[in-house]
C-alpha positions as CSV (number, residue, x, y, z in Angstrom):
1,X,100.1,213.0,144.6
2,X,97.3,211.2,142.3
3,X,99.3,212.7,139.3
4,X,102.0,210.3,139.9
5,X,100.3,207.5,140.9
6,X,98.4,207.7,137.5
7,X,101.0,208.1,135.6
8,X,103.2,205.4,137.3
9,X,100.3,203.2,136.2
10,X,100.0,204.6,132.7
11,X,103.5,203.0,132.2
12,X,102.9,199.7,133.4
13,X,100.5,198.7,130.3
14,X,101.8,195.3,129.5
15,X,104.5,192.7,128.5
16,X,107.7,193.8,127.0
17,X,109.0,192.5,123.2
18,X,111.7,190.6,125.8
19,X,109.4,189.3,128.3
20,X,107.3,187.7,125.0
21,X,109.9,186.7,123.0
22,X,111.4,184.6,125.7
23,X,107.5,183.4,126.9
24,X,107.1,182.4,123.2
25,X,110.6,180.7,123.1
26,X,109.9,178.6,126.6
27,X,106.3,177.5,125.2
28,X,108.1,176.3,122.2
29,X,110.7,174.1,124.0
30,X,108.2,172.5,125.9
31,X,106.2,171.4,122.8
32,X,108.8,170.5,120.9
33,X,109.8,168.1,124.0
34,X,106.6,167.1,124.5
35,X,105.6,165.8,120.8
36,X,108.7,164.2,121.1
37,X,108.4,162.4,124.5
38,X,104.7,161.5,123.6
39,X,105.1,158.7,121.2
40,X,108.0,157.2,123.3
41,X,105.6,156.3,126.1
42,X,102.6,156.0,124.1
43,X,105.0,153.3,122.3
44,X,106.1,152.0,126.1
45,X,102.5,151.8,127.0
46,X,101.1,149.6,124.3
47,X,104.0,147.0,124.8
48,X,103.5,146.9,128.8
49,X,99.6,146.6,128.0
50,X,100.1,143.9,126.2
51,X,102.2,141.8,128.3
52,X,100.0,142.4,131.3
53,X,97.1,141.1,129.1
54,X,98.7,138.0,128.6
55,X,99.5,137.5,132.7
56,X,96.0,138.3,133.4
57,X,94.5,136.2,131.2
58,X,96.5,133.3,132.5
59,X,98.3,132.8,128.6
60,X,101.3,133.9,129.7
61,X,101.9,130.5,131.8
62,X,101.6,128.2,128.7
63,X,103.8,130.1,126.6
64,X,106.9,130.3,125.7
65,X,109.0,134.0,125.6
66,X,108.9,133.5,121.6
67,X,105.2,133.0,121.8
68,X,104.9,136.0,123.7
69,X,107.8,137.8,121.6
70,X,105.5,137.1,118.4
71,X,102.1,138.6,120.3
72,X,104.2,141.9,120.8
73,X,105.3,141.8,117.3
74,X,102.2,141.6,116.2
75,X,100.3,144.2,117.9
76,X,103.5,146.6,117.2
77,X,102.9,145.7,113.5
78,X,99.1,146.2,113.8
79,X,99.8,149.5,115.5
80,X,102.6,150.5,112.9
81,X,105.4,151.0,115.5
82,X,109.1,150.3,114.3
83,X,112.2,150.2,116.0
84,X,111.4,147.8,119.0
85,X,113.7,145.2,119.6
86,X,111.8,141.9,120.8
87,X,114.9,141.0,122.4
88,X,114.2,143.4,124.8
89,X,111.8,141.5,126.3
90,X,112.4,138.5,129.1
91,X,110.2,136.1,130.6
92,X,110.9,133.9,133.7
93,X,108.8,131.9,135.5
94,X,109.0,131.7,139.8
95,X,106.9,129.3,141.8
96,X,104.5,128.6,138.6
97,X,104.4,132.3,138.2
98,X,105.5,134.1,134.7
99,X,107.4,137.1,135.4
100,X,107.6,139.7,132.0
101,X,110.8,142.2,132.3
102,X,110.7,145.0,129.7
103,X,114.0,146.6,129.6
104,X,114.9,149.4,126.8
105,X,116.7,152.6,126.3
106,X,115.3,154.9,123.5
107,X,117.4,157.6,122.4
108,X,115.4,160.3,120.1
109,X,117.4,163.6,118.8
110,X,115.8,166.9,120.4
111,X,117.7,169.6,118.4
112,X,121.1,169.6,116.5
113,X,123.3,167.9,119.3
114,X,121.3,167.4,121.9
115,X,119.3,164.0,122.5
116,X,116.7,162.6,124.5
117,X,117.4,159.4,126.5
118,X,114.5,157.4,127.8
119,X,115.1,154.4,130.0
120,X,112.2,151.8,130.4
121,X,112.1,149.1,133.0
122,X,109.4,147.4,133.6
123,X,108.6,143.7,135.8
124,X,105.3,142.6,135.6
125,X,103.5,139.7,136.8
């Protein structure tokens, strides 16, 4: 009876060439997405910072949406980002309020055919 036990257990000594090909394959595709996703809202982040900035420090009041338009611009040249379009960004004012909108869709290719979409909208005030 111990006989089998032992050598059911003898069998059982580790992962298989599928079982790590396919563990190696799934830690890939989530790097690769992830190094790719990153910079997006990295990027997403630096832009909202900014605006938020300006609201908090009461600037955002006296200026005008290409005053804050040219802050972004700026800091997204300072910080060597491309492909953000300043158009993107709206300001209203309600009740003596400013009110930032960031609204954007980034579209980034993954692999051959297949893209990522991100979709960014964001009100702050």
């Amino acid at each position: 009876m111990k006989i089998k036990k032992l050598n059911s257990l003898h069998r059982q000594c580790g992962v298989s060439k599928f079982g790590l090909l396919m563990l190696l394959v799934l830690i890939t595709g989530f790097f690769t997405v992830g190094l790719k996703l990153g910079p997006l809202y990295a990027d997403h982040n630096l832009i909202t910072g900014i605006c938020e900035e300006l609201i908090e420090n009461g600037e955002a009041a006296n200026m005008t949406i290409t005053d804050v338009r040219q802050r972004v611009s700026n800091s997204l040249r300072i910080n060597n980002i491309a492909g953000f379009d300043l158009n993107d960004i709206r300001m209203r004012t309600e009740n003596g309020v400013p009110i930032i909108t960031i609204a954007y869709e980034r579209r980034l290719e993954l692999v051959a055919n297949l893209d990522i979409v991100a979709k960014f909208d964001t009100t702050l005030q």
